[in-house]
PADREN-388463 format. One line per 3 residues: their letters; for each residue x, z, y of N, C-alpha, C. Coordinates in nm, 4 decimals. Each point is the difference from the previous one (the first is absolute). Layout:
// residues N
A	X/Z/Y/X/Z/Y/X/Z/Y ~ ...
//
This chain:
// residues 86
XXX	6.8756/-6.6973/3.0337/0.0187/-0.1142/0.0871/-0.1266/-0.0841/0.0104 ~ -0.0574/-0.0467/-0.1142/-0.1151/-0.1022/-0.0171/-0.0819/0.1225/-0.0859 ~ -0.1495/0.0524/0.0982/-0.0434/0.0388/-0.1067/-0.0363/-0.0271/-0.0758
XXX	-0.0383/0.0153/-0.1406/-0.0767/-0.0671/-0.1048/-0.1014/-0.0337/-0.0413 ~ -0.0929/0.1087/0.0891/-0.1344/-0.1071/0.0467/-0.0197/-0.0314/0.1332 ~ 0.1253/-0.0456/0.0244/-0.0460/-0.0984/0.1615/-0.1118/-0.1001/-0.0112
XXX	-0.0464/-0.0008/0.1107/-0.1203/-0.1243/0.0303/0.0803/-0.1382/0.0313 ~ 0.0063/-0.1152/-0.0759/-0.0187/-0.0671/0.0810/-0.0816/-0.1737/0.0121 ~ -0.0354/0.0471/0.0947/-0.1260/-0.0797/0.0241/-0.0064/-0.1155/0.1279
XXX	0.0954/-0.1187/-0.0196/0.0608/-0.1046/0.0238/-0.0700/-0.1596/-0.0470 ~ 0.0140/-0.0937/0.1069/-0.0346/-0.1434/-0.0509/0.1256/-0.0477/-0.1182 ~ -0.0660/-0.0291/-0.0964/0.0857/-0.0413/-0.1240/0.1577/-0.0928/0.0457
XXX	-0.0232/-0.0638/0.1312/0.0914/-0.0787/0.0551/0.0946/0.0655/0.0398 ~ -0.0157/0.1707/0.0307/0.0933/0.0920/0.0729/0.1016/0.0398/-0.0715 ~ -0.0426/0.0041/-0.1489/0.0948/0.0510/-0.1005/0.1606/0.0095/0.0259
XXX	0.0325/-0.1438/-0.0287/0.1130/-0.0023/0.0678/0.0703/0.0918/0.0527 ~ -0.0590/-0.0142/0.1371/0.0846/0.0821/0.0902/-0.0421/0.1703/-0.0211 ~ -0.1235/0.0315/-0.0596/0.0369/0.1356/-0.0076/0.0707/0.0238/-0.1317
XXX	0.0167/-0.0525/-0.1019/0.1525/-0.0013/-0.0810/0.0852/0.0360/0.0737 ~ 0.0493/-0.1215/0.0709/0.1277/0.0233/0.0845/-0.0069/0.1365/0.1002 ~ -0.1072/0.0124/0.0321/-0.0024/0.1585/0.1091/0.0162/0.0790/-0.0846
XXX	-0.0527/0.0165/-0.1280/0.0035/0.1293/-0.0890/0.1952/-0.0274/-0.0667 ~ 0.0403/-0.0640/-0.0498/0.1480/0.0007/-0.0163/0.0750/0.0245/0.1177 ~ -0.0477/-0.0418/0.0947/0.0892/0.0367/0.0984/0.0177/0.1573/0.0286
XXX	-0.0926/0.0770/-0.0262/-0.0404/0.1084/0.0424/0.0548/0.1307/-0.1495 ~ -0.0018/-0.0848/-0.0611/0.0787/0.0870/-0.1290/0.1098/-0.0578/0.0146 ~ 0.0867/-0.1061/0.0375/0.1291/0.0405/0.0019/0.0433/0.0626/0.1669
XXX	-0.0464/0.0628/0.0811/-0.0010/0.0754/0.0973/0.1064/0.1334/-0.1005 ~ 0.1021/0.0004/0.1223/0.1086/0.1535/-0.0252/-0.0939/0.1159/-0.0532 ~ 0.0540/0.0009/-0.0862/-0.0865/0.1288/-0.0778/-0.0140/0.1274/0.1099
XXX	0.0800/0.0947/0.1038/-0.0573/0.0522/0.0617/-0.1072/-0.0514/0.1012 ~ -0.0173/-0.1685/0.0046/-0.1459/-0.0231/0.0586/-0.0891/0.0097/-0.0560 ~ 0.0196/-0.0462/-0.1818/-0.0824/-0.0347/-0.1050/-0.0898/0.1044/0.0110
XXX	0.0872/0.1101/-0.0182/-0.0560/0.1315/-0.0778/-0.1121/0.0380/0.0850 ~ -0.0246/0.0029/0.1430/-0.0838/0.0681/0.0961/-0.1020/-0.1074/0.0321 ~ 0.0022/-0.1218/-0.0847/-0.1245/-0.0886/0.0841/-0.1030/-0.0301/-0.1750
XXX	-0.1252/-0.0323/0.0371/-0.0754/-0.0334/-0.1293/-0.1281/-0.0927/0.0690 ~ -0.0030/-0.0849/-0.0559/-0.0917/-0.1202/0.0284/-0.0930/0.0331/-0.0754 ~ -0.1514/0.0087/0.0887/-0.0957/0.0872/-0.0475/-0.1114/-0.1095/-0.0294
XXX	0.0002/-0.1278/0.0800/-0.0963/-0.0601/-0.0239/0.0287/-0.1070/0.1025 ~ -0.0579/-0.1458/-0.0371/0.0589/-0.1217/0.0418/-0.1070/-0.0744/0.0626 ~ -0.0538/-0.0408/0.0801/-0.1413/-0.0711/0.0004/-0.0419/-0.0890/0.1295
XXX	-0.1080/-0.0415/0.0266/-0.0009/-0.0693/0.1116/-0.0743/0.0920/0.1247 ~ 0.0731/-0.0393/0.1500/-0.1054/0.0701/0.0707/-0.1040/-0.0917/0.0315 ~ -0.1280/0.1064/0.1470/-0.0726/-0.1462/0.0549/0.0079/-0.1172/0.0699
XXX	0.1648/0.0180/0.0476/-0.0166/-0.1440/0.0866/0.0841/-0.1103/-0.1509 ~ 0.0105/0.0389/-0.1000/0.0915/-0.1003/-0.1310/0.1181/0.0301/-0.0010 ~ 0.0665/0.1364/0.0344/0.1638/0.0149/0.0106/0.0210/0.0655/-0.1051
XXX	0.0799/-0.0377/-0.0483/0.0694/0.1134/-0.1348/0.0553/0.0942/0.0496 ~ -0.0839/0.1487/-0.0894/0.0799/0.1768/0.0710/0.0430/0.0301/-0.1119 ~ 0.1376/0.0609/0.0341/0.0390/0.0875/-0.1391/-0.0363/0.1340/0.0552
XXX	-0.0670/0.0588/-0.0759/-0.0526/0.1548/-0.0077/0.1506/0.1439/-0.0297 ~ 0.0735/-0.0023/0.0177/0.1250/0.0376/-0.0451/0.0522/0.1467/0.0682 ~ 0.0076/0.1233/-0.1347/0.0009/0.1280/0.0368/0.1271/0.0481/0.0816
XXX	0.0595/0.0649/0.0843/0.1732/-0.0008/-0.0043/-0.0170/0.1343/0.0681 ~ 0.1570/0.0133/0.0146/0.0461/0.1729/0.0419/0.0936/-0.0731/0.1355 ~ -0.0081/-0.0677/0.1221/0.0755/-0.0713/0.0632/0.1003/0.1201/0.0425
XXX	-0.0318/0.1212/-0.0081/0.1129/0.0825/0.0638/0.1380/0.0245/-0.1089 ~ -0.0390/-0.0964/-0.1066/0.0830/0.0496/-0.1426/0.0596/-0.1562/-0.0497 ~ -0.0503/-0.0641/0.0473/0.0362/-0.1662/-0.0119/0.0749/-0.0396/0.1268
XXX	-0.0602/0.0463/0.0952/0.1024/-0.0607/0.1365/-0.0509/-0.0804/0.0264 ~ 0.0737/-0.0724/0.1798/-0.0759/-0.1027/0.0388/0.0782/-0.1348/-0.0208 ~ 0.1136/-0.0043/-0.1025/0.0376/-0.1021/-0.0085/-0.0313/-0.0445/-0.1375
XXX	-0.0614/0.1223/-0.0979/-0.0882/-0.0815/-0.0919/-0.1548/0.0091/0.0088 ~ -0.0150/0.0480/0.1217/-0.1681/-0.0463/-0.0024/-0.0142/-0.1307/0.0745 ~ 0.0842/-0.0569/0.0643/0.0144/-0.1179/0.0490/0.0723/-0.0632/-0.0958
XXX	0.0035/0.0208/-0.1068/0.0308/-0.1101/-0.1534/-0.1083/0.0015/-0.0955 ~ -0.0768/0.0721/0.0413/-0.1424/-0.0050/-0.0822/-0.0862/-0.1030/0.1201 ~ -0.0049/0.0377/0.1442/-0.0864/-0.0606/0.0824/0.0802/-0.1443/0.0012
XXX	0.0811/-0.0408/-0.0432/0.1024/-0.1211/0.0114/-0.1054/-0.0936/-0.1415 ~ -0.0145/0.0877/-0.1248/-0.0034/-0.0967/-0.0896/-0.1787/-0.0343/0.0041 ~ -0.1374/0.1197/0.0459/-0.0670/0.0076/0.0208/-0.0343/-0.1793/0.1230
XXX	0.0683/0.0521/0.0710/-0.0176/-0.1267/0.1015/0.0317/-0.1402/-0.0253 ~ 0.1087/-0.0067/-0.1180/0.0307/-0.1349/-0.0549/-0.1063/-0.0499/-0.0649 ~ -0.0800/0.1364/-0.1182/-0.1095/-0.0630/-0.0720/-0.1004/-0.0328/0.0506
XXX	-0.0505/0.0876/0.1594/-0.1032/-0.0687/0.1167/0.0113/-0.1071/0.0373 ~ 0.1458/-0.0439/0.0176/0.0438/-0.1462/0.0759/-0.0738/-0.0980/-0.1299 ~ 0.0411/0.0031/-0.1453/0.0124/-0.0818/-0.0755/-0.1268/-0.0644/-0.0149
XXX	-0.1212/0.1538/-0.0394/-0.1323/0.0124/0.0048/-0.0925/-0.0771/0.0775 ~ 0.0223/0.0247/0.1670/-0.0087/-0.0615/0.0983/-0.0268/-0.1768/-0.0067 ~ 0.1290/-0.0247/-0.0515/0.0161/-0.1366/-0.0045/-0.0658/-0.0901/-0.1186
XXX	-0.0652/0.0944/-0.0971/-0.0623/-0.0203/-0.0675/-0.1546/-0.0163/0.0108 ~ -0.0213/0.0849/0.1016/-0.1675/0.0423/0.0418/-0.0587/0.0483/-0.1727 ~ -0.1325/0.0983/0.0364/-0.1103/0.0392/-0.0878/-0.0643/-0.0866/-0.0578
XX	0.0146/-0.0049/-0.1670/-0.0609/-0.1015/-0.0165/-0.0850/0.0909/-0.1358 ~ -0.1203/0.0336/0.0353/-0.0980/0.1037/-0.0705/-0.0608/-0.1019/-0.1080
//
């Protein structure tokens, strides 16, 4: 699910919410769990938070890859409202 040497490489202020993205994402239905792995966490170039995140979407479906893109987008929103603070 989370690999174990994921990157992640975040403003200390982001924490938070990628906590909350990473719990959210392990308690995801175990047949979503099982097919997705968060590979690496970080900032892009315009300051948006990307989750880097491996999946099998033909084996997860599209009503849990839109519960991964659901919790992904909450932690962008949160991030967002936070702005980069390097």
């Amino acid at each position: 699910m989370i690999m174990p040497t994921a990157r992640v490489a975040v403003p200390a202020a982001w924490m938070p919410a990628i906590h909350e993205a990473l719990q959210a994402l392990v308690d995801l239905p175990p047949d979503v769990r099982a097919f997705c792995i968060v590979m690496d966490i970080s900032v892009d170039a315009e300051g948006d938070l990307v989750f880097h995140i491996a999946a099998l979407p033909e084996q997860i479906g599209s009503d849990g890859m839109k519960m991964i893109s659901e919790i992904t987008d909450r932690a962008l929103a949160a991030t967002s409202q936070i702005g980069v603070q390097h």
